[in-house]
C-alpha positions in Angstrom: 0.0 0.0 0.0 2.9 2.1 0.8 4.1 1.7 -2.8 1.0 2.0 -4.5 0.4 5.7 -2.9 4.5 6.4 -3.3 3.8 5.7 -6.9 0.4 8.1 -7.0 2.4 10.9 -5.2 5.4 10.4 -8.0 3.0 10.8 -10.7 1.1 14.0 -9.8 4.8 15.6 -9.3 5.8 14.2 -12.7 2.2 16.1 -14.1 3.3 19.0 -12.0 6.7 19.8 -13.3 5.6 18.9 -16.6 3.4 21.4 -17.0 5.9 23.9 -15.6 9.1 23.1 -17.6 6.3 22.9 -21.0 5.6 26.3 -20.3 7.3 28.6 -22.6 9.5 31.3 -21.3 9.5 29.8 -17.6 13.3 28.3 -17.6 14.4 32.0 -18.7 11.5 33.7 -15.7 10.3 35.9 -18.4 8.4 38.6 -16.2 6.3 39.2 -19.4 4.7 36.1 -18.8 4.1 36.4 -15.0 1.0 38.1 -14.1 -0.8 38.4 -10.5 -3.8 35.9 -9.5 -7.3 37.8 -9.4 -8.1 39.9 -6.6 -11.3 37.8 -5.1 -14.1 39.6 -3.2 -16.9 38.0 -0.7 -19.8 39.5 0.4 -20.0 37.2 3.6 -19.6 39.9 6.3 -22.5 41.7 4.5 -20.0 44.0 2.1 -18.1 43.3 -0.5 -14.8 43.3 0.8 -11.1 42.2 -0.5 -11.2 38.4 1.3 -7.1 39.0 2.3 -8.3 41.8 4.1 -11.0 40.1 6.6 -9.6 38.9 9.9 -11.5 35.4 9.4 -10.7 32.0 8.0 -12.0 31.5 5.0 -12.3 29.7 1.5 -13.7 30.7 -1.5 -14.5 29.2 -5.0 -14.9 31.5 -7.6 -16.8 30.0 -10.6 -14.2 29.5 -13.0 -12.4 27.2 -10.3 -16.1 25.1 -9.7 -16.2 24.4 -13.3 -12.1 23.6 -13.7 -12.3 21.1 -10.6 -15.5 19.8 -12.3 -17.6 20.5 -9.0 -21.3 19.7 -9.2 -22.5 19.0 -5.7 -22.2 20.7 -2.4 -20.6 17.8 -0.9 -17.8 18.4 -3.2 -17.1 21.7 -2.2 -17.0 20.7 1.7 -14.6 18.1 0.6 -12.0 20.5 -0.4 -12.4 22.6 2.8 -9.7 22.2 5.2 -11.2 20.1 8.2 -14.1 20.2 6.8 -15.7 16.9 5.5 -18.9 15.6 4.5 -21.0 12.5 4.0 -24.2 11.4 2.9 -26.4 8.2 4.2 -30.3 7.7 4.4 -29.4 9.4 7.5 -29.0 12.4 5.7 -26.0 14.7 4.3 -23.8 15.6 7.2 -21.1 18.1 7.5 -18.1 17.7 10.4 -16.1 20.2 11.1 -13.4 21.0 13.3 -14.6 18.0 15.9 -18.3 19.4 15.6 -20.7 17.2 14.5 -24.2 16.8 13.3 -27.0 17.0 16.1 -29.0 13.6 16.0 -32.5 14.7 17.0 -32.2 18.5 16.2 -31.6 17.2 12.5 -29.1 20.4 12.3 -25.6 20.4 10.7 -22.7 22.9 12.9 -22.7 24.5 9.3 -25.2 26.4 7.6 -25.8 26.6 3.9 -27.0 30.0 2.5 -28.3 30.1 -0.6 -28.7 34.0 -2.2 -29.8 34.8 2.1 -32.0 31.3 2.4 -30.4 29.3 5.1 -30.4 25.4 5.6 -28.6 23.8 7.7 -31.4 20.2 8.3 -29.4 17.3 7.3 -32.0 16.1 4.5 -32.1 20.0 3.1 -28.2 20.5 3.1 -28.3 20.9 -1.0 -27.6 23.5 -3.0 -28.0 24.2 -6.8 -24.5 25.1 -7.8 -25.5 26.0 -11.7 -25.2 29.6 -12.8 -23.4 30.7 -9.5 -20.5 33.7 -9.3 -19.1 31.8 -5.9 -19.4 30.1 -2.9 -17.4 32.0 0.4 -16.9 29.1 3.2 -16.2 31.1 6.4 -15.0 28.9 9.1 -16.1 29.1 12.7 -18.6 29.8 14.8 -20.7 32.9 13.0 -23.6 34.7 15.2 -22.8 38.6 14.9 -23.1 38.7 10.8 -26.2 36.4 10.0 -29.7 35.9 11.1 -29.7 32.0 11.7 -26.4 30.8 14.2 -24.2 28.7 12.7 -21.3 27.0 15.7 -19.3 25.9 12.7 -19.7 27.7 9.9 -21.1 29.2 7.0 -21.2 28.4 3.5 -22.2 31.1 1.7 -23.8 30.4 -2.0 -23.9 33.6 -4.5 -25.6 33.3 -7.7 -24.6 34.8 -10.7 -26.9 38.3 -10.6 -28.2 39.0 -13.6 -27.8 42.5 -16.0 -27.3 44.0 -19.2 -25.3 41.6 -20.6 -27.1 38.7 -22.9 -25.6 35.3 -21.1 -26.8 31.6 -22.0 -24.6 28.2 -21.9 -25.3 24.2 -21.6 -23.7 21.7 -20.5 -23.6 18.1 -21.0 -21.6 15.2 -19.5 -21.2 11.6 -20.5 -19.6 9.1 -17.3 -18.9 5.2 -16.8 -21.8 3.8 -14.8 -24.5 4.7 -17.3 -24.1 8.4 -15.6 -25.6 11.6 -17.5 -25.8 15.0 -16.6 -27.1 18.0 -18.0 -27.1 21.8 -17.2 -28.0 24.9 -18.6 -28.7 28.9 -18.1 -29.8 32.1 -19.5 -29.5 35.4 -18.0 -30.7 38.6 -19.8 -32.3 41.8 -19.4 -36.3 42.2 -19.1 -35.9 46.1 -19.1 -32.6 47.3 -19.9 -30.8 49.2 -16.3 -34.0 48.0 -14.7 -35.6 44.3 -14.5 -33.7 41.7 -15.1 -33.9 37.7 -15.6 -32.2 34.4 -14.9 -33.2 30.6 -15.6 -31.4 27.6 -14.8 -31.8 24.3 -14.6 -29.5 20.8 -14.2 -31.0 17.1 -14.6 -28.2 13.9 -13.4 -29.0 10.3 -13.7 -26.8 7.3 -12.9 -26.7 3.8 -12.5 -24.6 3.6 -10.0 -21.2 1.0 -9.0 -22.7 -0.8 -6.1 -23.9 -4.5 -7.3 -26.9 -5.7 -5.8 -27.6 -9.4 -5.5 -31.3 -9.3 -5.3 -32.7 -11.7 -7.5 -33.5 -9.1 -11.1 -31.4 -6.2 -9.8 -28.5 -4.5 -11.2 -27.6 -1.8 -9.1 -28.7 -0.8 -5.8 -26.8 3.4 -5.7 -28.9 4.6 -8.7 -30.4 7.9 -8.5 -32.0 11.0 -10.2 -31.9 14.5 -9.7 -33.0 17.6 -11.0 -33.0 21.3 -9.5 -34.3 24.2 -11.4 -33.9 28.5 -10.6 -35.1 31.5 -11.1 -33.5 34.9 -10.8 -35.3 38.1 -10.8 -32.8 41.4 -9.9 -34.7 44.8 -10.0 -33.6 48.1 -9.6 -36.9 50.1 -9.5 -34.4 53.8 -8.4 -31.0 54.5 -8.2 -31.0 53.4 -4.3 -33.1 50.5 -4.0 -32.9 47.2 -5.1 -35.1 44.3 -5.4 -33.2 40.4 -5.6 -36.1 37.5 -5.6 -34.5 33.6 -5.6 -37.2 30.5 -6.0 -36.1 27.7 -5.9 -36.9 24.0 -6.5 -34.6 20.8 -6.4 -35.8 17.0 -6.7 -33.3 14.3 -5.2 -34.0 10.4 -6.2 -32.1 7.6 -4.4 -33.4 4.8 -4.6 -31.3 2.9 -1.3 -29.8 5.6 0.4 -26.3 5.5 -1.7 -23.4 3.5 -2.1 -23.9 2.2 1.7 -22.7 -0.7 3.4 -21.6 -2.1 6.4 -18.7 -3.5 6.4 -14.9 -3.3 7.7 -13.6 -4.0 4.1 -14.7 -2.1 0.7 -16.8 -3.7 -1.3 -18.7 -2.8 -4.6 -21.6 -5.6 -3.8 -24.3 -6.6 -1.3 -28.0 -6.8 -1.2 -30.5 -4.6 -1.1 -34.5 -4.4 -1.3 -35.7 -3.1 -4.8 -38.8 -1.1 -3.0 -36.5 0.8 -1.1 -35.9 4.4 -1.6 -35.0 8.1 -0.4 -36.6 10.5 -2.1 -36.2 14.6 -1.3 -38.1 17.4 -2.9 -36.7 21.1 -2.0 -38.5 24.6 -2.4 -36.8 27.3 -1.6 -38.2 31.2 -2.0 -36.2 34.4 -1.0 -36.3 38.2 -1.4 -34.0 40.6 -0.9 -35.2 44.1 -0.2 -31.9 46.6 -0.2 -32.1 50.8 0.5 -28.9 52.7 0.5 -28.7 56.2 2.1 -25.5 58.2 1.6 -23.8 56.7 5.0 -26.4 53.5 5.4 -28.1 51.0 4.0 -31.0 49.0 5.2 -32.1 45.4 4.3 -34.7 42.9 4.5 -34.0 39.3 3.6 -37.7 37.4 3.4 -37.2 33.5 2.8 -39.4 30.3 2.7 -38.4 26.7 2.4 -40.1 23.8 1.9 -38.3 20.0 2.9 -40.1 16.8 2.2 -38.4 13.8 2.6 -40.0 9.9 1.9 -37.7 7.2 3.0 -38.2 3.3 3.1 -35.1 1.0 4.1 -35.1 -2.5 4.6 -32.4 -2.8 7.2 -32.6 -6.4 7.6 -29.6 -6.4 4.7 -27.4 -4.6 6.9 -27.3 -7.2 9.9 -26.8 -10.8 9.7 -30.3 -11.4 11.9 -33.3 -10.2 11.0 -34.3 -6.7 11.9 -36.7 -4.1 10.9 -37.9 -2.2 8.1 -37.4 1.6 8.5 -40.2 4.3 7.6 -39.9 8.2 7.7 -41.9 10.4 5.7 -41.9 13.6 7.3 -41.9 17.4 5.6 -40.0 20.4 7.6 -41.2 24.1 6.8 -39.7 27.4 7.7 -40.3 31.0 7.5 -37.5 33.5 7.7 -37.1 37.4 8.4 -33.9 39.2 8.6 -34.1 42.9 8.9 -30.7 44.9 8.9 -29.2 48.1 9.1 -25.4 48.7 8.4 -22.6 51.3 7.1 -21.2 52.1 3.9 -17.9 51.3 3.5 -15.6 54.9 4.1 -12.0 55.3 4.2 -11.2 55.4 7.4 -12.1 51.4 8.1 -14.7 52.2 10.7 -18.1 49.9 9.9 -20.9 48.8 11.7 -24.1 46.5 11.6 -27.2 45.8 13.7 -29.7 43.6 12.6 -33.1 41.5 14.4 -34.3 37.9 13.1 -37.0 36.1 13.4 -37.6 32.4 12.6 -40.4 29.9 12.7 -40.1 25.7 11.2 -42.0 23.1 11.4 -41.2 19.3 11.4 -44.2 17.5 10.6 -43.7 13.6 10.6 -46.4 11.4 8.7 -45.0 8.4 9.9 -41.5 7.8 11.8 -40.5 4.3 12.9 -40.3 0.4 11.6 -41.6 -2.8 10.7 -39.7 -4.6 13.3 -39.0 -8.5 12.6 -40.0 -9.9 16.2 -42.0 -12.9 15.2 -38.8 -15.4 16.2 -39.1 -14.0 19.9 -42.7 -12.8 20.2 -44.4 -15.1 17.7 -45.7 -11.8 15.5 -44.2 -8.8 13.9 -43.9 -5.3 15.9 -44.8 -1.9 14.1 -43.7 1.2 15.6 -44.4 4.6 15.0 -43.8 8.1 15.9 -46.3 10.2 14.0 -45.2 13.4 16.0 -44.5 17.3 15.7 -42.3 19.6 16.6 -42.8 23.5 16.4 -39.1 26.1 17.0 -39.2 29.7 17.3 -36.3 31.5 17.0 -35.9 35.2 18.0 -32.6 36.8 18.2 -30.4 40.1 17.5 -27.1 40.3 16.6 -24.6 42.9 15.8 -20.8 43.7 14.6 -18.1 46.7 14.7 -15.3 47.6 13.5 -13.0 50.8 14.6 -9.2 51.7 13.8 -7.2 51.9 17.2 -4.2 53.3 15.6 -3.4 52.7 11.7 -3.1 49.1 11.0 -4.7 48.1 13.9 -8.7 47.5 14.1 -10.7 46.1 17.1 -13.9 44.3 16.1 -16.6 43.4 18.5 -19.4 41.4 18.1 -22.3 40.5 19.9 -25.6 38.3 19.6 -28.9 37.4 21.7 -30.8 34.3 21.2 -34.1 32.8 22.3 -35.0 29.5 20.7 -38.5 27.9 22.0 -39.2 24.3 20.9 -42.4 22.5 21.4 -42.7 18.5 20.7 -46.7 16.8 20.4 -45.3 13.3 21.0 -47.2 10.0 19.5 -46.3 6.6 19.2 -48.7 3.6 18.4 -46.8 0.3 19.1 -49.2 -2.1 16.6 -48.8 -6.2 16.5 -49.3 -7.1 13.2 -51.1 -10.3 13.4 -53.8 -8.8 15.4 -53.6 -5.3 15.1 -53.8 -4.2 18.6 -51.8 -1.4 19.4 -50.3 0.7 22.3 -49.9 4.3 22.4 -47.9 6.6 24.4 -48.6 10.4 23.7 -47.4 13.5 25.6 -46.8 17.2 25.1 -43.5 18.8 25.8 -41.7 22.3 25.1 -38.8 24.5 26.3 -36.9 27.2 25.4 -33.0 27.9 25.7 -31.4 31.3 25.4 -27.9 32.4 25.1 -25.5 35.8 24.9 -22.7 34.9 22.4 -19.9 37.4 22.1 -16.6 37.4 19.2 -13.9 39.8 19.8 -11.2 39.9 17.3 -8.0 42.3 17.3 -6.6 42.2 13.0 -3.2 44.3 12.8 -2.4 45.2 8.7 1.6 45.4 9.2 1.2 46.2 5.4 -0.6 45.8 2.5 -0.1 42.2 1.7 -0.1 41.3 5.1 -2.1 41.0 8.4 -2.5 39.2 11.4 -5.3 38.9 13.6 -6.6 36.6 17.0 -10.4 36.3 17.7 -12.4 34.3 20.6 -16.3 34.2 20.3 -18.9 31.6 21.7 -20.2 28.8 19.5 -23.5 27.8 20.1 -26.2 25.2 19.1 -29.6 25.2 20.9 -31.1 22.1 23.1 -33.6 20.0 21.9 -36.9 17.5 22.3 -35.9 13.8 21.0 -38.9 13.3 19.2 -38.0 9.1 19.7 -38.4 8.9 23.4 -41.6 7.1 24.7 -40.2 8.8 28.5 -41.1 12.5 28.7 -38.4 13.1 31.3 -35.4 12.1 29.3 -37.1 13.6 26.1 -35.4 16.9 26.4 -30.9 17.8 26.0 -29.3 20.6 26.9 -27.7 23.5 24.6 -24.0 22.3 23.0 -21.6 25.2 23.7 -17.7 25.7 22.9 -15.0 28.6 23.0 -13.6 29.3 20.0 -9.9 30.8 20.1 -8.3 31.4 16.6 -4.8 32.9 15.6 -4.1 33.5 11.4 -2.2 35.4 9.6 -2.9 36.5 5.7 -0.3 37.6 3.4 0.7 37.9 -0.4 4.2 37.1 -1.7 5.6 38.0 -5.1 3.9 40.7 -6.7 1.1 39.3 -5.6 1.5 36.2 -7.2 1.5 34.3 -4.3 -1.3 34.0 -1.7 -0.3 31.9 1.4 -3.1 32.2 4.5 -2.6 30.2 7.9 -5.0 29.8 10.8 -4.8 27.9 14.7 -7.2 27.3 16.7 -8.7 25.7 19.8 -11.7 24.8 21.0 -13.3 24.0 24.4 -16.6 22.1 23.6 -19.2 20.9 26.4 -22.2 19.1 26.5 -21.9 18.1 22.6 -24.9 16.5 21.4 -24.7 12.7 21.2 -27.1 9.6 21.4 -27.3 5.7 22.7 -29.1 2.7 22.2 -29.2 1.1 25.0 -31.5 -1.5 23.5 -33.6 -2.1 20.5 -34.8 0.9 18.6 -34.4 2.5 21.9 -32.7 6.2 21.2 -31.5 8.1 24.2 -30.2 11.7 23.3 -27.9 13.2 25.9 -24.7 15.6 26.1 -21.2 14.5 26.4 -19.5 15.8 29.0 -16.5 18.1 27.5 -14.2 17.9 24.3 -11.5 20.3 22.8 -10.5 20.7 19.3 -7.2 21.8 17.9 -5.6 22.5 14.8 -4.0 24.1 11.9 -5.7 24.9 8.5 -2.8 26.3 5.6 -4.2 27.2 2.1 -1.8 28.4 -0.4 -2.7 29.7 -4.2 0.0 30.5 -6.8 0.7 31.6 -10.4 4.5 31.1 -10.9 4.0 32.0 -14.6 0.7 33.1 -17.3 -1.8 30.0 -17.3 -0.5 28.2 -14.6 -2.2 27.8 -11.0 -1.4 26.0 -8.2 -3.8 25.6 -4.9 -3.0 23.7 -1.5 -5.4 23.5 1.2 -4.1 21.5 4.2 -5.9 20.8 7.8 -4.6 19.0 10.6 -7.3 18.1 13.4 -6.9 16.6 16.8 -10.2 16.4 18.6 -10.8 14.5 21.6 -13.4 13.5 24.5 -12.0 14.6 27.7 -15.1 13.8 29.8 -17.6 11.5 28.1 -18.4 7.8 30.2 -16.4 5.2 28.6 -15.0 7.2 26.1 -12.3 9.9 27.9 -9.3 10.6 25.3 -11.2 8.9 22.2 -10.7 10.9 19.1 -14.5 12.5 18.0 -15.4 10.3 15.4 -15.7 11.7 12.0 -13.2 13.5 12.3 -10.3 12.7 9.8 -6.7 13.3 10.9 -5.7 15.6 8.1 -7.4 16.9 5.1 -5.3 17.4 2.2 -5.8 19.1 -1.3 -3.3 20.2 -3.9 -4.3 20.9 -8.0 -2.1 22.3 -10.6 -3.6 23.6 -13.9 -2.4 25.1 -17.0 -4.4 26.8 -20.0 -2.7 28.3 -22.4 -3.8 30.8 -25.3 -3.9 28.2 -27.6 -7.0 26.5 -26.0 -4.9 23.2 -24.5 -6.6 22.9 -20.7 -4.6 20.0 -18.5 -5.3 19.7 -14.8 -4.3 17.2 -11.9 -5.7 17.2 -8.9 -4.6 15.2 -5.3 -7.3 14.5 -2.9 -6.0 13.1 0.7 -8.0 12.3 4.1 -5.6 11.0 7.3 -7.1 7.9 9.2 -11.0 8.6 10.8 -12.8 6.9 13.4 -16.4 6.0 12.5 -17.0 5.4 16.5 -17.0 6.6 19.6 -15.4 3.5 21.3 -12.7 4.3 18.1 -12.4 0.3 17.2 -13.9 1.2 13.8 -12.0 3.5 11.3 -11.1 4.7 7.8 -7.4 4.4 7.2 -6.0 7.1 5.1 -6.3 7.0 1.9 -5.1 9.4 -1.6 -7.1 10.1 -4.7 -5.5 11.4 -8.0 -7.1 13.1 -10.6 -7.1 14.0 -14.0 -8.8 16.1 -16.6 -7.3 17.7 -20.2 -9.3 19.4 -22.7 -9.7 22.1 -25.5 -11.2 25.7 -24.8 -12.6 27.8 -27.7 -14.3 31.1 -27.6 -17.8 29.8 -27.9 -17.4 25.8 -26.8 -15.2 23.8 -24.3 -14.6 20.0 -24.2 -12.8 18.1 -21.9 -11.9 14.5 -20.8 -11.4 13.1 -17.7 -10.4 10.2 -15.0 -11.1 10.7 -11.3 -9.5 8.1 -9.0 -7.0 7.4 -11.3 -5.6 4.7 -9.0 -8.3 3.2 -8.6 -8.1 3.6 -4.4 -10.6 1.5 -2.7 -11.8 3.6 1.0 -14.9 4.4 2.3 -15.6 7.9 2.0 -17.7 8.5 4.8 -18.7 6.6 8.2 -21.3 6.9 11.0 -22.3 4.6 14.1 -25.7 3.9 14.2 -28.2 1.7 15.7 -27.3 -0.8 12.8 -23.6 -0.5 13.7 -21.6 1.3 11.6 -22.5 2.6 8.4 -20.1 3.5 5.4 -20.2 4.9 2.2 -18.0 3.4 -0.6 -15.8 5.9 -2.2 -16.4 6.1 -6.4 -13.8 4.1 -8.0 -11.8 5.1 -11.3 -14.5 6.7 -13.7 -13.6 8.1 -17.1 -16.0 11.0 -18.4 -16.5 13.4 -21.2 -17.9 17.0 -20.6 -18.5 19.4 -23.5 -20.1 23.0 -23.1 -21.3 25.8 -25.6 -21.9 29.3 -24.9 -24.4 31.7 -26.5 
């Protein structure tokens, strides 16, 4: 193994100083060929605002690097984050970050998605339509001064391409192994020329997926369909006021949860039932009110969303004794309003904003539980169900400043109020199938939690291509009601809290022609969310004790010469239990050791495209106990192509090695579930403009 990833290593160099030494002029350092990488701007603390200027960690992907890393899905983007990972079962898409992890019965990821100022963060809603989009900003860390929803990990912050004057269409189409087709398009244009504007997108994907099934008349068992659709409207009705409306609507098909096993070795076979499935539709709806005053600006951000989600999984496949059939078919709801008031940007590096936010979702579960296979023991099948409801409020105000203490130096302060109310209607019916009597357990329960969560951060500019800057601030997820427990008393957990201390520097090297951004930090976790099974379909949500979190995130972007780029992101991640019953000094599972990216790319004026990408993940446990784990594993990829003014076509091989891992792992009431990594697939992708 240690030769076959030796070998992978040697070959990406080989790529790498290929492309260099091919370039014309770079042996002699012709300084007519050198020019400086793009400056890139992010409008995540609410301005648009040179990133290497903002005292915060943070990762951004402009378009042109989505569509030269071929990026289609969200989950891809995390992936390249340092410490930041992500994962998908019929458990739902989960995000891990830093240590942090997904809250079981809250249903809430540590890291929120916005999407043009619509925020998910529910693990069966984390999706976002990444067609026709100007970037994606990733700011890591707890966030609670900027935004109306908290986030105790982080933000991912989707823009959309806003559309103007300028005529604007393209499609896309893509050919993979696996029977796998995708297909994407846009148009943006003007309605009213300076005034009313319009944007349509939409992708389709299909694929047959890698995963074997031995059910008697199956192929495959990881198939699945998607579609997701936009629409943009931008409208400037005077010179100071402007009018942005997003809707939304995605459609996610699966038919058994993914390529999902469970397993201690990879495999690309097992069984699975053909009825099963996991199906998610998405609506999303937001608008953006903005009115700017010489010195001010005010804006309201109005957003709906829409989450229904219809899963069937015959989990007898994943144990080798019978178990149970699991049923959820549930739809979540939630209303949004942000209102905000904040400075124009001035000279002097002063700015301010205040802002109030109000929130109200829904969870609505149809019916929640399992066929449960109990005739060996009882003599008849068991079906259980939780049919319930739960109702969150959430009411909070939040705010952020900046001021110069002497040139160079800024102080910013930050500060945000929470209230979040919660209120569970619990039902369960326990039904024997052979007679159909049933027993039911029903109960009403509801709390609120509040908090006061304060960031400081002190950002020193010793010159213009480079600053330093330290920040603490309180991370912060709200208790909640486990909407599985048939005891009202041990239905409700408390908040999960953590300290958050972060040192990083930002700088720019060589006429600005190399970026190289660093950041430590530490945190001090208690009373993370977790859960138990202490027996059969028996779910017990509690807090761990305490944990801490440390580590060291690099990322590094250069242009040693004209068409060539080369990006690094690194993370290194130690995160432990230091009080947590059984478990003291275990590492958090999820939580891989290091993260590792590197990519070099050339075009050149001639149209040739070549790129070759290295994708790494250090060893991860997939338990708390930490006797299950993910060793780590490398991934090379590989993509050439031709660029013309009006059409692109490219070739590529991911996994070029043909590395067998498991990309993702969870413990679960099942044991522990995995998700097979994609092995070597060869694809086409062509593209015309308009």
């Amino acid at each position: 193994m240690l030769r076959h990833k030796s070998a992978g290593i040697y070959w990406l160099l080989c790529i790498v100083s290929g492309m260099i030494w091919a370039t014309p002029g770079f042996a002699q350092d012709d300084q007519s060929e050198l020019i400086q990488l793009e400056t890139i701007t992010v409008s995540g603390e609410k301005q648009e605002e040179e990133v290497q200027r903002i005292p915060s960690a943070i990762t951004v992907f402009t378009e042109s690097v989505i569509e030269d890393a071929g990026i289609d899905e969200i989950g891809e983007v995390i992936n390249r984050v340092p410490n930041m990972t992500f994962g998908e079962t019929f458990l739902g898409g989960e995000t891990i970050f830093r240590g942090i992890r997904p809250s079981q019965f809250t249903y809430k990821n540590p890291v929120i998605i916005y999407i043009d100022g619509i925020p998910h963060d529910h693990v069966y809603s984390f999706d976002a339509d990444l067609n026709n989009i100007e970037r994606v900003e990733v700011f890591r860390g707890s966030q609670g001064a900027l935004y109306g929803k908290n986030a105790i990990g982080g933000i991912i912050n989707v823009v959309s391409k806003r559309p103007d004057n300028l005529v604007d269409a393209k499609i896309t189409a893509e050919y993979a192994e696996n029977e796998t087709y995708k297909v994407k398009a846009y148009a943006d244009g003007p309605i009213v020329q300076d005034r009313l504007f319009l944007g349509l997108s939409g992708s389709w994907s299909q694929t047959e997926g890698f995963m074997e099934n031995h059910y008697p008349g199956e192929d495959t068992f990881d198939d699945n369909e998607s579609w997701r659709t936009k629409v943009l409207l931008n409208w400037l009705p005077t010179d100071r006021m402007k009018v942005d409306l997003h809707a939304g609507a995605s459609h996610l098909r699966n038919d058994n949860g993914g390529p999902v096993i469970r397993s201690d070795e990879v495999r690309y076979h097992d069984t699975r039932d053909p009825d099963d499935k996991m199906n998610t539709d998405i609506f999303n709806f937001g608008l953006n009110l903005t009115y700017a005053w010489e010195l001010m600006e005010f804006t309201s951000v109005s957003t709906y969303s829409d989450n229904q989600t219809d899963i069937r999984q015959n989990l007898n496949y994943y144990r080798s004794e019978p178990t149970w059939v699991g049923l959820w078919d549930a739809e979540y709801t939630m209303f949004s309003q942000e209102l905000r008031f904040q400075s124009k940007k001035n000279d002097n590096g002063s700015k301010w904003l205040g802002g109030v936010y109000y929130s109200k979702g829904k969870e609505d579960t149809n019916e929640g539980g399992s066929i449960m296979n109990t005739e060996a023991s009882l003599g008849y099948n068991t079906k259980l169900d939780y049919p319930g409801e739960t109702d969150e409020e959430t009411v909070s105000a939040f705010g952020q400043i900046t001021i110069p203490l002497i040139e160079g130096l800024y102080f910013t302060a930050g500060l945000r109020y929470e209230r979040v109310y919660k209120e569970l209607n619990f039902r369960y019916t326990e039904t024997r199938l052979d007679t159909n009597q049933t027993t039911k357990i029903a109960y009403d329960i509801e709390d609120d939690w509040s908090a006061l969560l304060p960031k400081g951060t002190l950002s020193w500019h010793i010159m213009d291509n480079a600053m330093i800057y330290a920040s603490i601030s309180r991370g912060y997820l709200a208790g909640g009601l486990n909407p599985y427990d048939t005891v009202k008393e041990r239905a409700k957990f408390d908040e999960q809290t953590s300290i958050d201390y972060e040192f990083g520097t930002k700088t720019q090297w060589l006429d600005d022609r190399l970026t190289f951004n660093m950041a430590v930090f530490y945190m001090d976790i208690e009373d993370m969310h977790v859960y138990s099974m202490p027996e059969p379909y028996v779910f017990v949500a509690s807090n761990a004790g305490e944990a801490h979190s440390k580590g060291i995130e690099v990322e590094m972007m250069a242009r040693p010469l004209k068409g060539l780029d080369i990006t690094a992101q690194f993370g290194w991640t130690d995160a432990e239990y230091d009080e947590y019953e059984g478990y003291e000094g275990n590492k958090i599972q999820g939580t891989p050791e290091y993260t590792f990216n590197l990519a070099a790319q050339y075009r050149h004026a001639s149209g040739l495209f070549a790129r070759a990408e290295m994708q790494s993940n250090g060893e991860t446990y997939y338990s708390d106990d930490n006797t299950d784990s993910q060793g780590s594993f490398e991934l090379y990829n590989m993509k050439i192509g031709y660029e013309a003014s009006r059409w692109n076509l490219y070739f590529y091989c991911n996994n070029i090695l043909d590395e067998e891992y498991f990309s993702y792992g969870r413990s679960s009431s099942l044991g522990t579930l995995k998700e097979v990594g994609d092995p070597r697939t060869f694809g086409v992708v062509a593209s015309v403009n308009f």
